[in-house]
C-alpha positions, 0 to 999 in steps of 0.5 A: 164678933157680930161686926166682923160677921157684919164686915164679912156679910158687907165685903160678901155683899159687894164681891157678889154685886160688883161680879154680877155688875161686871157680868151684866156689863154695869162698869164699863163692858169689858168683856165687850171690848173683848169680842168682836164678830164674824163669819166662818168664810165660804170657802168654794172651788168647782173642779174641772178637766183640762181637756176634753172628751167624755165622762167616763165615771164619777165616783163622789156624790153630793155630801161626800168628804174628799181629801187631797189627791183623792179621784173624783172623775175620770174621762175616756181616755181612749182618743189619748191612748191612741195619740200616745202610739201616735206620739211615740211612733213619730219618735222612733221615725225622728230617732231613726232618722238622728242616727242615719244622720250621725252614722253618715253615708255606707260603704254601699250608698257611695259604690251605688254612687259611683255605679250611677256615675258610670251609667251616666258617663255611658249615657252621655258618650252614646248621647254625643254620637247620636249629636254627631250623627244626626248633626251630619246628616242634617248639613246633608239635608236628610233630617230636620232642624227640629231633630238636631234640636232633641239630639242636642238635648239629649246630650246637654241632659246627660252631662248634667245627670253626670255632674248630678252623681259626681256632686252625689258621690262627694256629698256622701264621701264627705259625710253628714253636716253639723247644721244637719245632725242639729236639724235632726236633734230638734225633729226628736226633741219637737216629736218628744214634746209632742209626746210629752205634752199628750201625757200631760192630757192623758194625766188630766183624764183623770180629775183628783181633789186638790184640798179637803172638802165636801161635794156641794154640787154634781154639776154632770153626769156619766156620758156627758160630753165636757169641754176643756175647763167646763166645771164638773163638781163644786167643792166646798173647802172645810180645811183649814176654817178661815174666819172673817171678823172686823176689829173696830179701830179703838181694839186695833193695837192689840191685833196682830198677826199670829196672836192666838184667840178664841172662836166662840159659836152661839151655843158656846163652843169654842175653838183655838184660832190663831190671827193670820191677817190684818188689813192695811187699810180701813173701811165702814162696818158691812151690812153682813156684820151684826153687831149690837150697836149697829154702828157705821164706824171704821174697822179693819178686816182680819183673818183668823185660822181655826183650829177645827179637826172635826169640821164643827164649823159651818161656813157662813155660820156667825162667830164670836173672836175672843180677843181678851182671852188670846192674851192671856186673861183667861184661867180655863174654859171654865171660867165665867167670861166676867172674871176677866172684865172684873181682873182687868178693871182690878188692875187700873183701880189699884194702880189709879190708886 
């Protein structure tokens, strides 16, 4: 009976020296081959108009939460409204002038054509009798070269004027041009892009968030003048939680892409995170890293997307990704973090064995 409590308290004795061992990191640092650092990545975009004009309202300040398609600001939208009526008037005129075209010429256009044809016949006839007239009596020396010159003229301009009306009357008889009713189909369609493109302005008057995210900054105010493209506020993103971490190149095979892991803050919270990215390439530990060791060695940039619904995580906060318990080594959050250094060394010692 004593050597088996002696056994006991000697088996006892090693369990609690090898877990404290393994706790304290004396065989190797598993754990620490586990983990890996980071940052929460500052994620910013400043938001502006497409157009310009004036700060009508602006209706989030510093601190406040916005969500997608939530209204941030508006301009005066007065000068575009006034476009508008402008845009969908030169509409009408094009859509007026398209059916005109397609109609082709009234019974009316054409009598009135041929009224002015008459008109012109008459003219003419009284046009030659005054060139007769006026050419006899200057072989009679009565009047001047220069007379029979504008009489001559008078006569050539009311033949023209009737040639002018026949082409009229034959124009209007044959009716409106294919090539014409396509000229006046794209003066509509040019005046219906304009207005289009006038809506799009009227439209970005009015300034909506893009993603989730909390007002960093109130670049201007109310009454402002801004132009196109000027920002009007910064908006720090909180959704989703990105964080940078470096896998140094010995971890390198057991990251991957849409593995699961932890993000570890210093307090000891922690938040499932699934990795999205891993770089292609390498490069030296940045000075933003720190690590215990320091080290300049080769590592890989990855990219993890957290799972933070509450928006704990602050952006730049410094992290820790838990590797090993992504993989399944882990029983609980509760579990002490040394259980899995201790199960894995387990497992190479019974099968070294």
């Amino acid at each position: 009976m004593k050597r088996r409590i002696v056994r006991l308290v000697v088996i006892a004795t090693l369990l609690v020296g090898g877990i404290y061992g393994w706790r304290a990191g004396w065989f190797g640092g598993a754990e620490a081959a586990q983990t890996i650092n980071g940052n929460v990545e500052v994620r910013e975009v400043e938001l502006g108009f497409r157009v310009g004009g004036r700060i009508a309202a602006i209706m989030v300040d510093e601190g406040d939460a916005v969500t997608p398609g939530m209204t941030l600001a508006r301009l005066d939208a007065a000068p575009f409204a006034d476009a508008m009526a402008s845009a969908r008037a030169d509409i009408g005129v094009a859509d007026a002038a398209l059916v005109r075209q397609r109609n082709g010429s009234r019974p009316q256009d054409i009598s009135e054509a041929e009224a002015a044809l008459r008109a012109a016949e008459a003219v003419a006839v009284n046009a030659d009798k005054e060139f007769a007239r006026v050419s006899e009596l200057a072989a009679k020396g009565f009047v001047s070269a220069a007379r029979v010159d504008s009489a001559r003229a008078a006569k050539d301009a009311a033949r023209a004027a009737i040639d002018a009306e026949r082409a009229r009357i034959a124009r209007l008889r044959e009716g409106t041009r294919a090539d014409e009713i396509a000229e006046g189909a794209a003066a509509r369609g040019a005046a219906q892009a304009q207005a289009r493109r006038v809506a799009t302005d009227m439209a970005d008057t009015v300034l909506t968030a893009t993603s989730a995210g909390v007002v960093q900054t109130r670049v201007l105010e109310p009454g402002a003048i801004v132009a196109p493209g000027a920002p009007v506020l910064a908006i720090a993103i909180t959704q989703p939680v990105r964080v940078r971490a470096y896998v140094p190149e010995p971890l390198l095979g057991r990251v991957k892409p849409g593995q699961r892991a932890f993000v570890v803050a210093s307090d000891g919270r922690r938040w499932p995170a699934r990795i999205g990215h891993v770089s292609p390439s390498a490069e030296f530990t940045p000075r933003t890293v720190e690590t215990e060791s320091q080290r300049a060695d080769l590592v890989y940039r990855i990219r993890l997307i957290v799972d933070d619904p509450a928006g704990d995580l602050r952006q730049g906060q410094p992290v820790t990704v838990d590797l090993g318990r992504a993989q399944g080594a882990w029983r609980s959050p509760a579990w002490p973090r040394w259980s899995n250094a201790m199960a894995m060394d387990l497992r190479r010692w019974k099968g070294s064995v």
